[in-house]
py3Dmol code that shows the C-alpha trace and the ligand (Angstrom):
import py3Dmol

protein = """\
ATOM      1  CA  UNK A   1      55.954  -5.318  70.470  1.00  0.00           C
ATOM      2  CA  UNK A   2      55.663  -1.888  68.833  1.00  0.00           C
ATOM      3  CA  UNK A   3      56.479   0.837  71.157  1.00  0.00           C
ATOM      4  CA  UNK A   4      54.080   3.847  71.923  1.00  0.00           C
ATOM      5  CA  UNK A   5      55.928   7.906  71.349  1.00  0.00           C
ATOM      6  CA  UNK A   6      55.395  10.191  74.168  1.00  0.00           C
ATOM      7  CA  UNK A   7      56.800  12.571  72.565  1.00  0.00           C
ATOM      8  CA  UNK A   8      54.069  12.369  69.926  1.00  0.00           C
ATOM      9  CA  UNK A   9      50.841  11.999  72.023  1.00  0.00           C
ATOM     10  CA  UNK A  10      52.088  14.109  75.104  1.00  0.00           C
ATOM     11  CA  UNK A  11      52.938  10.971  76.992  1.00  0.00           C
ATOM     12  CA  UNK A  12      48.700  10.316  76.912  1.00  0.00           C
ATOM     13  CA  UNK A  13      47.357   6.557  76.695  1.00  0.00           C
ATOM     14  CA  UNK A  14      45.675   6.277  73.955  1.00  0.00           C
ATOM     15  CA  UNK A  15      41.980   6.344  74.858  1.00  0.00           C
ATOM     16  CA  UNK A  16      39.651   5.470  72.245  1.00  0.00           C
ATOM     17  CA  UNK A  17      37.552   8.560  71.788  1.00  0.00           C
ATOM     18  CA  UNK A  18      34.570   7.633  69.497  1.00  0.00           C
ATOM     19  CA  UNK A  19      34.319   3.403  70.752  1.00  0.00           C
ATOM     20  CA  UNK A  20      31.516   3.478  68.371  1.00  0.00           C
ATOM     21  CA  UNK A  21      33.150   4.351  65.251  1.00  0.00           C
ATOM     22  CA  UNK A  22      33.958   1.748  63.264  1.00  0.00           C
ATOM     23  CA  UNK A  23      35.884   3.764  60.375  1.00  0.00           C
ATOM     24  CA  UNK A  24      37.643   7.165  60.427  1.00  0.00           C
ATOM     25  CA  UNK A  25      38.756   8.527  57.249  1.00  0.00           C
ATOM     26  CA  UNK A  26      40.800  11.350  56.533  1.00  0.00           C
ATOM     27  CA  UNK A  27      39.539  13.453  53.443  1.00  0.00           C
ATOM     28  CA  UNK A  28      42.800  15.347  52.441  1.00  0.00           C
ATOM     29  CA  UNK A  29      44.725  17.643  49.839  1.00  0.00           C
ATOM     30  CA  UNK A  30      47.878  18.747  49.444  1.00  0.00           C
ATOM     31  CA  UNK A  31      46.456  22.692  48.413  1.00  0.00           C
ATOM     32  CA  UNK A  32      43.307  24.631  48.502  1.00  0.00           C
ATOM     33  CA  UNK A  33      40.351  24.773  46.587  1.00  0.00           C
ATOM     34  CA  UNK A  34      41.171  21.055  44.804  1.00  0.00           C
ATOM     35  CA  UNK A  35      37.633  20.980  46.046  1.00  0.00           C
ATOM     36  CA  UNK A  36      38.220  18.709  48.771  1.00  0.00           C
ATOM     37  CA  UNK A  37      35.416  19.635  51.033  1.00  0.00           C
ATOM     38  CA  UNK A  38      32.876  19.021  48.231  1.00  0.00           C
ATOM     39  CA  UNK A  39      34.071  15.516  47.904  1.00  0.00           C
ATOM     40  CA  UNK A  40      34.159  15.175  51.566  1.00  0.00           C
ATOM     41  CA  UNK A  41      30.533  16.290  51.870  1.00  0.00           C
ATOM     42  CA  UNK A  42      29.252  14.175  48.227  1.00  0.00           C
ATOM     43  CA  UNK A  43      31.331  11.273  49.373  1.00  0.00           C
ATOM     44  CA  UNK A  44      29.865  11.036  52.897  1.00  0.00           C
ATOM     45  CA  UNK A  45      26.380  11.265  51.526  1.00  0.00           C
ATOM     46  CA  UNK A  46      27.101   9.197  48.934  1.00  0.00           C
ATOM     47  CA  UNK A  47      28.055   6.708  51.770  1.00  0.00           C
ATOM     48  CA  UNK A  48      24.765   7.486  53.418  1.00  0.00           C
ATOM     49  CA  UNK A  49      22.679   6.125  50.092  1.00  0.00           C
ATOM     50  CA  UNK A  50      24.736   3.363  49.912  1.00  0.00           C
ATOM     51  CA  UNK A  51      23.181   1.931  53.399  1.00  0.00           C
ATOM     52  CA  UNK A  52      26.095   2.997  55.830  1.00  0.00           C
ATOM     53  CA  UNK A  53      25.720   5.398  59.172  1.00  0.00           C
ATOM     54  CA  UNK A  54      27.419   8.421  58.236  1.00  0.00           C
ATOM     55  CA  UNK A  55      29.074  11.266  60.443  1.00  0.00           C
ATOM     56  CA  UNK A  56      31.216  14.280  58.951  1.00  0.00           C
ATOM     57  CA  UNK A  57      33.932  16.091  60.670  1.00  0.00           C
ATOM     58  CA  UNK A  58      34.754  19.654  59.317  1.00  0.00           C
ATOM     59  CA  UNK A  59      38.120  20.026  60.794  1.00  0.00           C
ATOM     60  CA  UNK A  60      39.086  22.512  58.227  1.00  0.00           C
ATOM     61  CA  UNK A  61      40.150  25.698  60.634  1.00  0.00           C
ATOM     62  CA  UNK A  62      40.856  28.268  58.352  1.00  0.00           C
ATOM     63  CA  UNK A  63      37.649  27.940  55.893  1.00  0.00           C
ATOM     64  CA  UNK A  64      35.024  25.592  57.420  1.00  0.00           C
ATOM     65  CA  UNK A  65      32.555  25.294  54.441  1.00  0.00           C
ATOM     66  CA  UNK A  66      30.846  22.265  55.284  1.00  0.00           C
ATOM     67  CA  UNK A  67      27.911  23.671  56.838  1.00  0.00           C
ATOM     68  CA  UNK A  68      27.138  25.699  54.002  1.00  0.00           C
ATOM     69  CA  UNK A  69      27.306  22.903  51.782  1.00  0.00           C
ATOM     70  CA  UNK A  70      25.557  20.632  53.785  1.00  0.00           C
ATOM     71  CA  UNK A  71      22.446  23.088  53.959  1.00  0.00           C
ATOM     72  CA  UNK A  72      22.875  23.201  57.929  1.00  0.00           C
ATOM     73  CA  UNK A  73      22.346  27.134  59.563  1.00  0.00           C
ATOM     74  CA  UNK A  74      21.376  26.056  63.214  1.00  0.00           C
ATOM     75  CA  UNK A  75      24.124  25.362  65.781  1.00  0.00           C
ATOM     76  CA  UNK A  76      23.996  21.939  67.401  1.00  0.00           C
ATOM     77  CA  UNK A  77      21.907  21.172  70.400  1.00  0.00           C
ATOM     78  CA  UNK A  78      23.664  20.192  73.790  1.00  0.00           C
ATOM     79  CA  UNK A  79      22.909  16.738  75.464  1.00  0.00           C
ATOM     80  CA  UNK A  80      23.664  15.720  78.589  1.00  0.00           C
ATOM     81  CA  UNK A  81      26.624  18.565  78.740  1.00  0.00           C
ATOM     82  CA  UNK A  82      27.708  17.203  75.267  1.00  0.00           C
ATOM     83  CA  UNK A  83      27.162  18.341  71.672  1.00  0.00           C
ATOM     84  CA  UNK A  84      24.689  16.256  69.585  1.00  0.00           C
ATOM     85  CA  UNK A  85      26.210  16.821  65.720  1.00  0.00           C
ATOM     86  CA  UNK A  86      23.531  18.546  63.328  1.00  0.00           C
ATOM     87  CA  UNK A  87      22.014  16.007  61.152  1.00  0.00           C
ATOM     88  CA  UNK A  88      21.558  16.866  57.560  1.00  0.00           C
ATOM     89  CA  UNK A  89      20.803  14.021  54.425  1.00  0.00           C
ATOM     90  CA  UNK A  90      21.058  11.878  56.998  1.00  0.00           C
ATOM     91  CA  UNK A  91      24.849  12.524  58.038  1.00  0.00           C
ATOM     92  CA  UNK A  92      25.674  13.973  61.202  1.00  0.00           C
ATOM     93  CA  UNK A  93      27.923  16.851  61.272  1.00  0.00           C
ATOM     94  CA  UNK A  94      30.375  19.005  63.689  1.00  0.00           C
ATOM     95  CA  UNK A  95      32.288  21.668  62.090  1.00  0.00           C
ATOM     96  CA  UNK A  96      34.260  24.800  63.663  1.00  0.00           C
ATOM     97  CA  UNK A  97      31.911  26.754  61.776  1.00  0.00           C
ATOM     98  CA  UNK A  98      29.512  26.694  64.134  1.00  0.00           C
ATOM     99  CA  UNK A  99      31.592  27.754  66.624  1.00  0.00           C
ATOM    100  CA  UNK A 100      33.642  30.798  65.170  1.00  0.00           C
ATOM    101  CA  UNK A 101      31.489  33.557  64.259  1.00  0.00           C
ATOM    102  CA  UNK A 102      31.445  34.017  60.787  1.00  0.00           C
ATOM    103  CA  UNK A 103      33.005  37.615  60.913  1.00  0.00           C
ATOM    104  CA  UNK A 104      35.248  36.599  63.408  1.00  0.00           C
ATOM    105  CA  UNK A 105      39.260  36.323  62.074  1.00  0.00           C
ATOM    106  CA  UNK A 106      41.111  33.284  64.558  1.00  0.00           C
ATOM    107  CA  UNK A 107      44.813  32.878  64.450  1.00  0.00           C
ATOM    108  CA  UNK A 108      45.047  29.129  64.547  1.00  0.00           C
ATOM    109  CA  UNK A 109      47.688  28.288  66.753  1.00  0.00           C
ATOM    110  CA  UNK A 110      49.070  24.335  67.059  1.00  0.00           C
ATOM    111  CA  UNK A 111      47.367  24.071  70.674  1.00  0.00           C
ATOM    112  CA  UNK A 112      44.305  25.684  70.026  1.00  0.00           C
ATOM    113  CA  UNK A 113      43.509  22.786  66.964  1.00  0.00           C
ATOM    114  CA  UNK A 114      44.691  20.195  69.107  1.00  0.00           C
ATOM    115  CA  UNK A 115      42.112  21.172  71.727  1.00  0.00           C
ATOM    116  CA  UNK A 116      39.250  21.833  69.474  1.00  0.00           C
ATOM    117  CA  UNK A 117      39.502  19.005  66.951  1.00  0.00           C
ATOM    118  CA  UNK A 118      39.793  16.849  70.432  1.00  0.00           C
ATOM    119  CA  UNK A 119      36.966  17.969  71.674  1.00  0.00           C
ATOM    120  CA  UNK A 120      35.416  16.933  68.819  1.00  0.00           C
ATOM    121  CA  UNK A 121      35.836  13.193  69.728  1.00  0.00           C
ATOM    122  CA  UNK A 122      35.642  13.604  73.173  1.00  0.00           C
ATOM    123  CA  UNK A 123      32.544  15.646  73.110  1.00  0.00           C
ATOM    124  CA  UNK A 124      30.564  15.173  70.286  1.00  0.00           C
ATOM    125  CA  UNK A 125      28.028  12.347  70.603  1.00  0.00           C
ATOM    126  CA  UNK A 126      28.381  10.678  67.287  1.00  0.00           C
ATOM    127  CA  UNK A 127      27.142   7.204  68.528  1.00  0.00           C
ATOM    128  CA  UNK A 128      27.348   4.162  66.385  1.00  0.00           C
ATOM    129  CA  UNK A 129      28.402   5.166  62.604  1.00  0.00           C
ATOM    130  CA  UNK A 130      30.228   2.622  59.789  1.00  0.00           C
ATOM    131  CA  UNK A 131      32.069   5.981  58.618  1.00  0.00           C
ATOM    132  CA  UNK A 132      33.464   8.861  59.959  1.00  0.00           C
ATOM    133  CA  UNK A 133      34.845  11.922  57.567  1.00  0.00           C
ATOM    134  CA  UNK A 134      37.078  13.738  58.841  1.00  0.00           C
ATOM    135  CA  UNK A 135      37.813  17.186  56.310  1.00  0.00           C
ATOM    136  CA  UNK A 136      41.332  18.337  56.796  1.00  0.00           C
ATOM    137  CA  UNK A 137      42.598  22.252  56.349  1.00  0.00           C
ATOM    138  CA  UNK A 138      44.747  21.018  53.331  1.00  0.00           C
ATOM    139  CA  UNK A 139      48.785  20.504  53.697  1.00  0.00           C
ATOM    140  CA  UNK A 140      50.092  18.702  56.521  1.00  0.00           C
ATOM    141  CA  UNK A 141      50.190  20.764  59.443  1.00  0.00           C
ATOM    142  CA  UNK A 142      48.474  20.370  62.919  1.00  0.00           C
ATOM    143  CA  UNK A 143      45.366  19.068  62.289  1.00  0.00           C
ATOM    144  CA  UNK A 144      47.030  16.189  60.625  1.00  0.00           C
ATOM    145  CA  UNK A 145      49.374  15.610  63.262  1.00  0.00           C
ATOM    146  CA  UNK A 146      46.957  15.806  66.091  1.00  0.00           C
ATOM    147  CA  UNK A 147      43.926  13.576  64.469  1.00  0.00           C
ATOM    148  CA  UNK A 148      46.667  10.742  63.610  1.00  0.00           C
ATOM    149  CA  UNK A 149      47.851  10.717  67.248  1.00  0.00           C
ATOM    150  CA  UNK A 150      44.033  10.933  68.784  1.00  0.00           C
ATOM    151  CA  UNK A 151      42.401   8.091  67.001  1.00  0.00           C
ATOM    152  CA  UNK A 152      43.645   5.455  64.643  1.00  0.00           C
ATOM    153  CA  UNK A 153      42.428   6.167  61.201  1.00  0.00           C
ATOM    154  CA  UNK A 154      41.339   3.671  58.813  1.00  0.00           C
ATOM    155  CA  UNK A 155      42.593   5.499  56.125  1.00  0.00           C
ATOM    156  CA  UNK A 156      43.502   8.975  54.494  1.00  0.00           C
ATOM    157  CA  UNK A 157      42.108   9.678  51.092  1.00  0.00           C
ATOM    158  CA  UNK A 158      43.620  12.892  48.873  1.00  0.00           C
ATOM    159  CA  UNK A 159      41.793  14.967  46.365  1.00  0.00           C
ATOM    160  CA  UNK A 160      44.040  16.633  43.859  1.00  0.00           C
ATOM    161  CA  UNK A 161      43.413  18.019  40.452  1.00  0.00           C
ATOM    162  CA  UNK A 162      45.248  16.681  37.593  1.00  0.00           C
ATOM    163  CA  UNK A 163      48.069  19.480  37.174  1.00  0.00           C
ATOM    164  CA  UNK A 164      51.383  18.886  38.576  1.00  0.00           C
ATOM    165  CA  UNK A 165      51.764  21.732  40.715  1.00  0.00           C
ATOM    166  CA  UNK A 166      49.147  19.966  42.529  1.00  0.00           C
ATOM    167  CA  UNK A 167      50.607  16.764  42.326  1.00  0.00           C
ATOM    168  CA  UNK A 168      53.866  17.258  44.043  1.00  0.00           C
ATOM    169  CA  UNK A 169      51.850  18.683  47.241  1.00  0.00           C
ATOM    170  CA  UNK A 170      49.607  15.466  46.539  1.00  0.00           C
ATOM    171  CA  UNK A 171      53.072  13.329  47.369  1.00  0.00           C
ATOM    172  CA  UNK A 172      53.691  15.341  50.565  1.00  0.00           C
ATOM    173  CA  UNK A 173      51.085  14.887  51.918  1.00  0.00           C
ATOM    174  CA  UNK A 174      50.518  11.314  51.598  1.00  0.00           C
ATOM    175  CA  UNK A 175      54.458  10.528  52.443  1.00  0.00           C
ATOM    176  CA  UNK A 176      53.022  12.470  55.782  1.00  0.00           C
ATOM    177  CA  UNK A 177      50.417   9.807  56.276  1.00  0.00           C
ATOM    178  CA  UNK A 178      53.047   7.095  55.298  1.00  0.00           C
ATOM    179  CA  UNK A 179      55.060   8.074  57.998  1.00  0.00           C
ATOM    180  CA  UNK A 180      52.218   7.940  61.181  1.00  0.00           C
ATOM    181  CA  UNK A 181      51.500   4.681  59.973  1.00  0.00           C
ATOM    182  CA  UNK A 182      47.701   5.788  58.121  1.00  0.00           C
ATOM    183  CA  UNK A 183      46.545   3.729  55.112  1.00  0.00           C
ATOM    184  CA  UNK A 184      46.641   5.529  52.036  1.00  0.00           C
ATOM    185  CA  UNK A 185      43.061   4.273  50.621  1.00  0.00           C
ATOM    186  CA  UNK A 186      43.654   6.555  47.767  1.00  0.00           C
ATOM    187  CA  UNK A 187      43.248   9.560  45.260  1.00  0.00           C
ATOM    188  CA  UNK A 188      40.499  11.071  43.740  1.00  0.00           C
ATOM    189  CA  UNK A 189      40.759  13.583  40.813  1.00  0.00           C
ATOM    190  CA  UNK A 190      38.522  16.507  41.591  1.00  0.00           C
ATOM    191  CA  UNK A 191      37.632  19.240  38.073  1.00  0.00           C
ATOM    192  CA  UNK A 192      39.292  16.583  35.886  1.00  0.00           C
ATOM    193  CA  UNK A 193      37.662  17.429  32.691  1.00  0.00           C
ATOM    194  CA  UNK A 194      34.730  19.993  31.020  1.00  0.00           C
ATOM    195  CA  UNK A 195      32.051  18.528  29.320  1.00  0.00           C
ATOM    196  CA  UNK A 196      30.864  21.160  27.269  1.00  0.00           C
ATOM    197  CA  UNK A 197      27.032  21.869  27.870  1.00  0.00           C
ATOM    198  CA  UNK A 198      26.517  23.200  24.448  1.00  0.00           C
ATOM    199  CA  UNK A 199      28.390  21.093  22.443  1.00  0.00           C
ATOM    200  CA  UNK A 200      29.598  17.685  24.646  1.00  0.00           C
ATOM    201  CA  UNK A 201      33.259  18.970  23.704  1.00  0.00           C
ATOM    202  CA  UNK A 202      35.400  16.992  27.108  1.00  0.00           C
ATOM    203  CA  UNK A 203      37.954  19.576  28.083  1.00  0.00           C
ATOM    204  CA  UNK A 204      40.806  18.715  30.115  1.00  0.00           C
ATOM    205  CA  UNK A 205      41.333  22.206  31.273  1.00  0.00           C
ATOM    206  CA  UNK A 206      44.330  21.207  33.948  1.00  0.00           C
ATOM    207  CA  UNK A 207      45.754  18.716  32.014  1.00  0.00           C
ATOM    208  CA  UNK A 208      45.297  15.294  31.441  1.00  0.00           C
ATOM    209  CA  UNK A 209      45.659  11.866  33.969  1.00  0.00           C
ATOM    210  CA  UNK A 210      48.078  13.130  36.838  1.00  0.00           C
ATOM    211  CA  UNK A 211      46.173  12.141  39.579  1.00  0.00           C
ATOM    212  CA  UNK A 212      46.367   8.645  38.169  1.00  0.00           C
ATOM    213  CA  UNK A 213      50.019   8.948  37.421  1.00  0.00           C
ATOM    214  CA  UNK A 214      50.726  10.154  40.756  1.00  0.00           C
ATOM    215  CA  UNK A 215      48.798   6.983  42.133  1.00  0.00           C
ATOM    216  CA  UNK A 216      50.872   4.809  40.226  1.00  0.00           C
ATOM    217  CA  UNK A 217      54.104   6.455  41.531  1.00  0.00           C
ATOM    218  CA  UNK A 218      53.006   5.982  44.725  1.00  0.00           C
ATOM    219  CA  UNK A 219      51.393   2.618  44.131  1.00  0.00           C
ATOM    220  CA  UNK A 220      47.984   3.137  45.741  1.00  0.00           C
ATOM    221  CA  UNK A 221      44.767   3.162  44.618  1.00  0.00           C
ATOM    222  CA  UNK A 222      42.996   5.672  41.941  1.00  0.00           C
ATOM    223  CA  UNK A 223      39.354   6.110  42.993  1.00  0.00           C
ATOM    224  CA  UNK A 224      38.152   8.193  40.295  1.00  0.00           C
ATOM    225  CA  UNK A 225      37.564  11.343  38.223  1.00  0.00           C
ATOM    226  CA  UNK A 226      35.329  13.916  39.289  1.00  0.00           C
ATOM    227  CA  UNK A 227      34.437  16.461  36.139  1.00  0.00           C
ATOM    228  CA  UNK A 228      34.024  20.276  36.735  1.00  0.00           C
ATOM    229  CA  UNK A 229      30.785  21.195  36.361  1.00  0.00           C
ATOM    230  CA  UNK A 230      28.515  24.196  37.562  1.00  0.00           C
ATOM    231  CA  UNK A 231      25.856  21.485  39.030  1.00  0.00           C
ATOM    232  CA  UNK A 232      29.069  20.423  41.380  1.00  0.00           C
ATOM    233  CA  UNK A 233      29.380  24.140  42.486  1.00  0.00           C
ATOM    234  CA  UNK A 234      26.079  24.793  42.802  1.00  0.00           C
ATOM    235  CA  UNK A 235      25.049  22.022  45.094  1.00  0.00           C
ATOM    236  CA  UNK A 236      27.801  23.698  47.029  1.00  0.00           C
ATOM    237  CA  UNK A 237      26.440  26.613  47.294  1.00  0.00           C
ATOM    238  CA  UNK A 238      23.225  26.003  47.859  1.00  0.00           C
ATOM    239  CA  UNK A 239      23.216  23.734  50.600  1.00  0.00           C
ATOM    240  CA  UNK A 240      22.437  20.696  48.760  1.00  0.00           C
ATOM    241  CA  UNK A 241      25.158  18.110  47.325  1.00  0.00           C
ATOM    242  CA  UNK A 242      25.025  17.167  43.682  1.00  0.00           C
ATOM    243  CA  UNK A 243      24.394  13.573  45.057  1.00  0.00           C
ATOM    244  CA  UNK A 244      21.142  14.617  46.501  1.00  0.00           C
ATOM    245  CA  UNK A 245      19.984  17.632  44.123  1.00  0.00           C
ATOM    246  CA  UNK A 246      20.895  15.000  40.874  1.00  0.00           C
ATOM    247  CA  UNK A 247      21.414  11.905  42.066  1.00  0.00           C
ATOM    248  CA  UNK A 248      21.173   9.967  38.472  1.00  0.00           C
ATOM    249  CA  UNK A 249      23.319  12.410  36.803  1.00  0.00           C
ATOM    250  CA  UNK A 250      26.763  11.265  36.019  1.00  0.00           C
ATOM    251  CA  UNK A 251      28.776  13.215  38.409  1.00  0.00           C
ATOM    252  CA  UNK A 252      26.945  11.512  40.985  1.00  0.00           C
ATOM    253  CA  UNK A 253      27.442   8.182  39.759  1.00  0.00           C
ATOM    254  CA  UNK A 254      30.910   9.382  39.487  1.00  0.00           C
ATOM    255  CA  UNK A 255      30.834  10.275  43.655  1.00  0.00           C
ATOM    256  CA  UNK A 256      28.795   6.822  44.369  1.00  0.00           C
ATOM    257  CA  UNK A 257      31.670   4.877  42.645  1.00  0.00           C
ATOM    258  CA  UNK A 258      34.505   6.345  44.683  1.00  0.00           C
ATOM    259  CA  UNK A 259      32.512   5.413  47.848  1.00  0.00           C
ATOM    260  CA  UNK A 260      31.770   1.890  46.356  1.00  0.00           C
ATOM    261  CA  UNK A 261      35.809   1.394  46.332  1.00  0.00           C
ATOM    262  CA  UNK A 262      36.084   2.896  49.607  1.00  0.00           C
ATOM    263  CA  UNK A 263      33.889   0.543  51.172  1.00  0.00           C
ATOM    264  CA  UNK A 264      35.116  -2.185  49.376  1.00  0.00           C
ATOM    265  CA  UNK A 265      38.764  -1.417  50.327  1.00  0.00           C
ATOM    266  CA  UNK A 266      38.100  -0.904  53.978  1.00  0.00           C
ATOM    267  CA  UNK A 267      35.616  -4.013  54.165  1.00  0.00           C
ATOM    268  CA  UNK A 268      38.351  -5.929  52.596  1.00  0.00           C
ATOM    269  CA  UNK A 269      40.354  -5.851  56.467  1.00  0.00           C
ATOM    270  CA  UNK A 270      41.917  -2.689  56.549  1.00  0.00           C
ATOM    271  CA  UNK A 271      39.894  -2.035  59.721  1.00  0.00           C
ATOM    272  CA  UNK A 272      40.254   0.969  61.668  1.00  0.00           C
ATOM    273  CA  UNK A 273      41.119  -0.571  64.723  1.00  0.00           C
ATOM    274  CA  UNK A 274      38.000   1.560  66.732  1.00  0.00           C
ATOM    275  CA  UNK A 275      35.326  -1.121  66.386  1.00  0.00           C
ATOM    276  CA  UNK A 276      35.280  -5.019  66.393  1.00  0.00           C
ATOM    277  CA  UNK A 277      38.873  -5.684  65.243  1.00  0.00           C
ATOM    278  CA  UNK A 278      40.531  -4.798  68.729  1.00  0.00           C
ATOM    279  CA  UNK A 279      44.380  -4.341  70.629  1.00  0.00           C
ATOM    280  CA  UNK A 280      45.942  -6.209  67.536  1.00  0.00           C
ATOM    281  CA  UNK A 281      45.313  -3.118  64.999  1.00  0.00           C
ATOM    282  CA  UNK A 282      45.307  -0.798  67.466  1.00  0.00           C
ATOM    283  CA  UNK A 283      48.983  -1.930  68.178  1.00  0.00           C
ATOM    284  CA  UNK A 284      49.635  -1.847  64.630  1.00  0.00           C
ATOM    285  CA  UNK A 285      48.889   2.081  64.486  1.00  0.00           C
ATOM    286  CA  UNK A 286      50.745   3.201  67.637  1.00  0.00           C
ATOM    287  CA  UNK A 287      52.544   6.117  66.680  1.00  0.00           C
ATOM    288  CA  UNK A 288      56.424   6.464  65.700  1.00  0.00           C
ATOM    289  CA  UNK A 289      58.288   9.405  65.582  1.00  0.00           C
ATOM    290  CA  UNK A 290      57.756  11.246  62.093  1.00  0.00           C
ATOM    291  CA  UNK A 291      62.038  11.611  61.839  1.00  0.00           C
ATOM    292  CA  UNK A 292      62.110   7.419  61.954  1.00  0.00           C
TER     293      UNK A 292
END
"""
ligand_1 = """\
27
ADP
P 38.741 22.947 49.119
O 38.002 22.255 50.222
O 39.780 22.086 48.472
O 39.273 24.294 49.497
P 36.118 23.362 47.970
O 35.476 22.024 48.032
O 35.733 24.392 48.989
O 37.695 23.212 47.925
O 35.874 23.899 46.498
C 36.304 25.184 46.074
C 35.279 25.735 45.093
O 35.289 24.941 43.911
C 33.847 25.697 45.614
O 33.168 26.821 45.135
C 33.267 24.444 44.998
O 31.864 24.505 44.819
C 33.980 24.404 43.666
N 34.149 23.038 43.157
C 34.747 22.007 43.763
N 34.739 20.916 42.980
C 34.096 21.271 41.842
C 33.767 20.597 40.621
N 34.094 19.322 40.426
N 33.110 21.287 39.671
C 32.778 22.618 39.867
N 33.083 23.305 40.963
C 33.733 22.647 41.941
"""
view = py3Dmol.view(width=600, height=400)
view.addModel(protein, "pdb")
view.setStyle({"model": 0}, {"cartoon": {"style": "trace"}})
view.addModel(ligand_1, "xyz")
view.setStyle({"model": 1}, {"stick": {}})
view.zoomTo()
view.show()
């Protein structure tokens, strides 16, 4: 039988924090500004469109965007001494943006994530949802640590862009998820290539196919290319995801098809282990020691 790590979860059972989750999913990258909250935040609605009950998780301390982008100003109501997520496109949404004043400069310390990003499962009443989104602070530092020990995650996807400096942080990060045991569902290529507006000239601005090079290397899936493009920004911006301001364009399409393999990877068994599938893949995730 696989053996738990105290010294990994602080010698804590693992409780399951969010019983009515059926998939958690890491959004990750190995940098900033791949644009890995604006695929978090397309991607989840794009999940919403598709038919699936969507909640978002902005766990990204140091620049929690995800608000912004989703359109959402208010803070979230309480209920019942709990915090009901904001709701926007029909995704529900926590983020440490609405708890940090905007002005306000935090020194993250390893504790003070731990405790926040738990409270976010422990306290947030996210009810039944097929997906959960969880938006890391990019690298592999303690957010990553603590949301692998907290809940099991169905899987971790990366957003890179197709340079190579990019790439080797892209390896890191997913040999981090290796180790804890988290399915590597994949990696999308985010401001692959410019398609001219003027002309329809395609660009490849930061080179050319790395992020499906590195997924060879690594030998998991490719989900897709994701063009830069001032819509993408702009939906950003504004408050309103490309999926929802355009949704026939082809970036869109581009966003729907990544979450069309996601589903179809994660409804293919690799089940998170927090809904119907029970103890057996929960014991399959218990934690080992990240020196093993
Ligand atoms: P990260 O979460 O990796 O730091 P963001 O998602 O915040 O990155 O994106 C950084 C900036 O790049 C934002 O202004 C965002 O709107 C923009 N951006 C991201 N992806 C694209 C894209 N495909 N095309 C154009 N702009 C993009």
């Amino acid at each position: 039988m696989a053996e738990g790590n105290p010294g990994m979860t602080g010698g804590q059972t693992q409780e399951n924090l969010i019983p009515g989750v059926k998939h958690v999913i890491a959004v990750s990258s190995g940098k900033g500004g791949v644009g890995k909250s604006t695929v978090a935040v397309n991607l989840a609605v794009a999940l919403q469109q598709l038919g699936a009950r969507v909640g978002l998780m902005d766990a990204d301390v140091y620049g929690p965007n995800i608000p912004m982008m989703m359109g959402v100003s208010q803070p979230p109501e309480q209920q019942d001494g709990k915090i009901k997520p904001a709701e926007s496109y029909g995704v529900k949404l926590i983020s440490m943006g609405f708890f940090v004043p905007d002005d306000t400069a935090v020194v993250w310390r390893g504790p003070m994530i731990h405790t926040a990003i738990q409270q976010f499962f422990r306290d947030v009443v996210w009810g039944e949802l097929d997906y959960l989104l969880i938006d890391l602070p990019p690298g592999t530092g303690d957010a990553q640590l603590t949301i692998s020990q907290l809940i099991p995650l169905s899987g971790a996807i990366t957003v890179t862009t197709p340079q190579e400096v990019s790439l080797h942080d892209v390896r890191k990060g997913m040999m981090m998820f290796q180790k804890v045991n988290v399915p590597l569902l994949g990696i999308v290529e985010n401001m692959s290539y410019y398609v001219c507006a003027h002309c329809g000239t395609r660009e490849e601005i930061f080179s050319h196919g790395g992020g499906e090079r590195a997924a060879d290397t690594l030998k998991i899936p490719f989900l897709g290319r994701i063009p830069i493009d001032p819509a993408i920004r702009m939906g950003g911006d504004n408050g309103k995801p490309i999926v929802v301001a355009d949704p026939d364009s082809p970036q869109s399409q581009a966003f729907r098809s990544i979450a069309e393999k996601v589903t179809a990877q994660l409804g293919a068994g690799a089940e998170a282990g927090t809904g119907s599938s029970g103890i057996e893949s929960l014991l399959k995730k218990i934690k080992r020691p990240l020196s093993s």
